[in-house]
N, C-alpha and C positions, 0 to 999 in steps of 0.2 A: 585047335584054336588057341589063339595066343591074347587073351583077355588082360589089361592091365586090374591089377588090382582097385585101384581108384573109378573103375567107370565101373554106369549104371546100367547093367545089360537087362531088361525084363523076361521073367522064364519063359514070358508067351512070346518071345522075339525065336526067330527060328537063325541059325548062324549054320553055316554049312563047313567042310572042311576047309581048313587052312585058313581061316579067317582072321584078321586082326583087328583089336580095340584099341587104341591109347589113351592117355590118361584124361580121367572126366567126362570121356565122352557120355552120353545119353543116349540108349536106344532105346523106345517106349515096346508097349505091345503090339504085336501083330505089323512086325516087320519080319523081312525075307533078305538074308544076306548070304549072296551064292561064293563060289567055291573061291580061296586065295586074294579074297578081296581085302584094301586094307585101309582100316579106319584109322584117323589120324586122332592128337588129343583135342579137345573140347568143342566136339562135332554134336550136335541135337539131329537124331534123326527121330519124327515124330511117326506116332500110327499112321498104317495104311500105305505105308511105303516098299517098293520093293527092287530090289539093288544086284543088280547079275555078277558075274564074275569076274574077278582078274579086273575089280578095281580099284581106282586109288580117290581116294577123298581125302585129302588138307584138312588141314586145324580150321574151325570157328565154321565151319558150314553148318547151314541149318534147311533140312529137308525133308519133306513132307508135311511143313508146318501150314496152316489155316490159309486157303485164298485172300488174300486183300480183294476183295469184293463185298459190296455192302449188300447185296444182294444174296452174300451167303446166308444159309439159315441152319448151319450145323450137319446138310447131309452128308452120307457117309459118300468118300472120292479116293483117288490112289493118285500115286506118284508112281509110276514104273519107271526103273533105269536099267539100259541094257547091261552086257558085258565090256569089256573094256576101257572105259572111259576115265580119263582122267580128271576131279572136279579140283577146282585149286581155291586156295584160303579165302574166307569168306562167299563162296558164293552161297545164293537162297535159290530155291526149287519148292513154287509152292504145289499144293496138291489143287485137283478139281473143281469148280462147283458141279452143280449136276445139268449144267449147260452145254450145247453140244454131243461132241465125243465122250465130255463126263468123266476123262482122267488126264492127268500129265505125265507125256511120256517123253525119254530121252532115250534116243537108239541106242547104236553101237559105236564103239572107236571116236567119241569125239572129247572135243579137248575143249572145256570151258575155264576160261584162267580168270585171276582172282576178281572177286565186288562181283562176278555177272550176277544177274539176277534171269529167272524162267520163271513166270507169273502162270497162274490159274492155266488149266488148258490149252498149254500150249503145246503141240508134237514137234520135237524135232528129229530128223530122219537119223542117219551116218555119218563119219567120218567128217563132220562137220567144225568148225573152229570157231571160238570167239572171244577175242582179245578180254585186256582188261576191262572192269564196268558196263561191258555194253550191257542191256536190257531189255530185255522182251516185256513186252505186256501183254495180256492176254488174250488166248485164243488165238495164237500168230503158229505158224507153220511152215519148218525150215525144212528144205528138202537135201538131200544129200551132198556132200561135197561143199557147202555152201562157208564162206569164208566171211568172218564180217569184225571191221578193224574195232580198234579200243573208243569207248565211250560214245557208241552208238545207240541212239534211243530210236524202239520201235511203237507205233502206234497199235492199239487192240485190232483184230482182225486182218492185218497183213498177210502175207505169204512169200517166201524169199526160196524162190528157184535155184536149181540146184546148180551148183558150179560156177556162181555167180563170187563178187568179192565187193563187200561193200566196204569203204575207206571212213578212214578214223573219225570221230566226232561228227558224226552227219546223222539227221533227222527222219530217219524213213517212214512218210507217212500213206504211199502205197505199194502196191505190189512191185516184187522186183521181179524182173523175169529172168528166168535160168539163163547162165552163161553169160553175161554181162557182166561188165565194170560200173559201179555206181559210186555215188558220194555227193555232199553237199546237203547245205540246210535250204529247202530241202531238199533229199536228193534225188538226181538226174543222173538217167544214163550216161555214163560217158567214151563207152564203145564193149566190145567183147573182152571176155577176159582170155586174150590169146595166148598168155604164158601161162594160166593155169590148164588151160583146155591142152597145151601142149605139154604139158608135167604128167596132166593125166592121161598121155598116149594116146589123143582123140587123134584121129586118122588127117590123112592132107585133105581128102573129100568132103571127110565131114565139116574140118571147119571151114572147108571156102561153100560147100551150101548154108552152114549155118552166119557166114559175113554175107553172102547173098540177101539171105534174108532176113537177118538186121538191118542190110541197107536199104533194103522196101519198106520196111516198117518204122525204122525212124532215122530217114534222109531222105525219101520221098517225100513231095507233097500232097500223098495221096490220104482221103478218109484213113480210119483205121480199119474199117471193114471192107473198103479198096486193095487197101495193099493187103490184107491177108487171104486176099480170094487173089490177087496177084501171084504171092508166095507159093500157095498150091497149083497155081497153072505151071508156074516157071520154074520152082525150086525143088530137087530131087527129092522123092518121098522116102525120104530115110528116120527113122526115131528117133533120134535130136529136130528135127524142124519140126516135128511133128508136135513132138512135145513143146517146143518153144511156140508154136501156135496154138495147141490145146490150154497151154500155160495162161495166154495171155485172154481167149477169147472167156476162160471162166475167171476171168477178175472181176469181181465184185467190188473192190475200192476202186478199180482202176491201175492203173501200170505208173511207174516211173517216166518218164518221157522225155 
């Protein structure tokens, strides 16, 4: 381990091999920091957090600090971060209340750059992106691949489908559903996201079933319970439509539209 002199490491902090501190930082107790990870100078990383591998975290973050919820009452919550990710300057990751799922967690491989903010309980999956400032508020839940531009505010209890790309300064205040283009205050779909779905090697099949069945469901003038019982008569039963229907039928705020 490669500790600067000047930071605050606590003995009860667990540091695993090949770790690095910079200067100032603050690591409290009963943190877990896995192998080659490397901490930048004047990082606060508070109790109950725990940090995987072969990461990198920027100057001024601060995480696993207190939910902004008035509703907290001091129970004990974690902050789980996977392996690889890259957090960039200033971002905040707060820890749990004892609501829900009951921690906050950040997968693997994604890239949060700088100001974002991850409020109370929020899951986000893989390989996900999220420009400068954007913001989650709580209890919202990103699913993998999910791309979402700079200085996007999310509403509590959202959920943002995987492989979807939501555009710069836009309001999202319900569900986005996987594989779409969104954007706008507030925002609306505004078709599939065909160039990322084809970055990502999605097959020619899959995405003209998956343009089939965005165009039932929103360019039709059919109910929405119409065209998804269309979708399944007509559109090949493969695990993207599947999921883009499962996606959408348990929204509970409701979909973009």
């Amino acid at each position: 381990m490669n500790i600067h002199p000047t930071a605050i490491v606590s003995p009860e902090a667990h540091l695993e091999e090949g770790v690095e501190v910079g200067p100032y930082t603050v690591i409290n107790p009963d943190v877990t920091i896995g192998k080659n990870t490397v901490i930048g100078p004047h990082v606060v990383i508070e109790s109950h957090t725990d940090i995987g591998e072969n990461c990198r975290i920027f100057q001024f973050c601060s995480l696993g600090g207190d939910p902004q919820d008035l509703k907290f009452g001091g129970e004990e919550s974690r902050v789980i971060i996977g392996n690889n990710n890259t957090i960039r300057e200033y971002v905040t990751i707060n820890r749990a209340t004892s609501a829900d799922i009951g921690v906050t967690i950040i997968g693997d491989n994604n890239f949060l750059m700088a100001y974002c903010h991850i409020a109370h309980n929020c899951k986000l999956e893989n390989n996900i992106v999220m420009a400068n400032a954007s913001t989650l508020a709580g209890h919202i839940h990103v699913e993998d691949y999910a791309i979402i531009g700079g200085m996007v505010g999310f509403h509590q209890f959202t959920r943002i489908g995987c492989h979807c790309m939501i555009g710069g300064a836009s309001a999202v205040s319900k569900d986005v559903p996987p594989y779409v283009l969104a954007a706008g205050n507030y925002a609306e779909v505004q078709g599939l996201n065909l160039i990322g779905l084809k970055r990502r090697g999605f097959k020619k099949e899959t995405i003209r079933a998956l343009k089939k069945a965005y165009t039932i469901i929103f360019r039709s003038s059919l109910l929405l319970s119409e065209a998804i019982k269309r979708v399944e008569e007509e559109v090949e039963d493969i695990p993207e439509v599947k999921h883009f229907i499962d996606f959408i039928q348990k929204s509970e705020r409701g979909i973009c539209r």
